[in-house]
KOLDRENFI-552160 format. One record per residue (C-alpha): residue in three letters; residue number from 0; x, y, z. Coordinates in steps of 0.5 Angstrom, whole numbers, always signed. Layout:
% residues N
 type seq    xx    yy    zz
  ALA NUM     X     Y     Z
...
//
This chain:
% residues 80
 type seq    xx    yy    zz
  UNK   0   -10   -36  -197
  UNK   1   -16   -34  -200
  UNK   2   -19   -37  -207
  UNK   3   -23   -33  -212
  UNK   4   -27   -40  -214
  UNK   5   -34   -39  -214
  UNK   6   -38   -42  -208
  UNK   7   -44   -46  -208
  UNK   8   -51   -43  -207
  UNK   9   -54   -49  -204
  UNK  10   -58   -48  -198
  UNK  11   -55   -52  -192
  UNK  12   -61   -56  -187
  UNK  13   -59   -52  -182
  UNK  14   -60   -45  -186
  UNK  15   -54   -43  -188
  UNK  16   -50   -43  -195
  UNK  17   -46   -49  -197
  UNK  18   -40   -44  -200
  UNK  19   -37   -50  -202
  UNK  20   -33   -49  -209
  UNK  21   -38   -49  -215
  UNK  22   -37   -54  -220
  UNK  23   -34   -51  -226
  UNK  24   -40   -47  -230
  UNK  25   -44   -49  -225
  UNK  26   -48   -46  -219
  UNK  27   -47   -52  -214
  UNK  28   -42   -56  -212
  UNK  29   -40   -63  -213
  UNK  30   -45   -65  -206
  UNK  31   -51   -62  -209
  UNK  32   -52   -64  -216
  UNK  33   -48   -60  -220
  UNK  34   -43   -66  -223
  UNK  35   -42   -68  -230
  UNK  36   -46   -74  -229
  UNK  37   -53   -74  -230
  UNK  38   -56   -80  -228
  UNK  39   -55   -88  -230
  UNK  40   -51   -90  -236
  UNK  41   -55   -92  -242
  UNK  42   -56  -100  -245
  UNK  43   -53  -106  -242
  UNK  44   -48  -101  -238
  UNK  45   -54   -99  -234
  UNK  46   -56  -106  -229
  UNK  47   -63  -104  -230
  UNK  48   -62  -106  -238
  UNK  49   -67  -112  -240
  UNK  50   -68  -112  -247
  UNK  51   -67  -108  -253
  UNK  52   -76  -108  -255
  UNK  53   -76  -101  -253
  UNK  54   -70   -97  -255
  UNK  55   -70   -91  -259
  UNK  56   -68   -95  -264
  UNK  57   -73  -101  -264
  UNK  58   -79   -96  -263
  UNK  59   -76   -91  -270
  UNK  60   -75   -98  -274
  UNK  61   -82  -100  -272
  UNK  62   -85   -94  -275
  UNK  63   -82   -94  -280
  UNK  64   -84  -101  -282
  UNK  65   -90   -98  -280
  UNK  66   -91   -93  -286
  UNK  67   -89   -98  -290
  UNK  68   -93  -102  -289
  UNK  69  -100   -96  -289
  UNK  70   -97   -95  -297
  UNK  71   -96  -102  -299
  UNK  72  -104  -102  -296
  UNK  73  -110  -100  -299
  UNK  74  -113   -95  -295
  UNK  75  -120   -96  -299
  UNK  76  -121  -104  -297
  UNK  77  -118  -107  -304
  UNK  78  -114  -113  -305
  UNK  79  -108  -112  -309
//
């Protein structure tokens, strides 16, 4: 029984076709590359995760008080 799933258009290392299924909405099959998944999670799930100094977060907050702290400060060397 012959299915109408689109197949994988990898190339093998020896030369031919993978003709794998392809993911769904994908041109590649599971093997080469074409899972949902996209690399390590993100945060403390990721084994890499040290510290939250420069999460996207961290660094949105930072500028922030940044910009604060330029309009609080007199650009012209006052003293308030």
């Amino acid at each position: 029984m012959q299915t109408e799933a689109p197949r994988c258009q990898a190339r093998k290392k020896q030369g031919g076709s993978c003709r794998s299924m392809a993911v769904k909405g994908k041109r590649v099959c599971r093997i080469h590359g074409g899972s949902k998944g996209s690399g390590a999670p993100k945060g403390p799930a990721n084994g890499m995760y040290k510290h939250g100094h420069k999460t996207g977060e961290a660094l949105e907050l930072r500028k922030q008080v940044s910009r604060l702290l330029g309009i609080l400060r007199p650009s012209d060397g006052e003293v308030i």
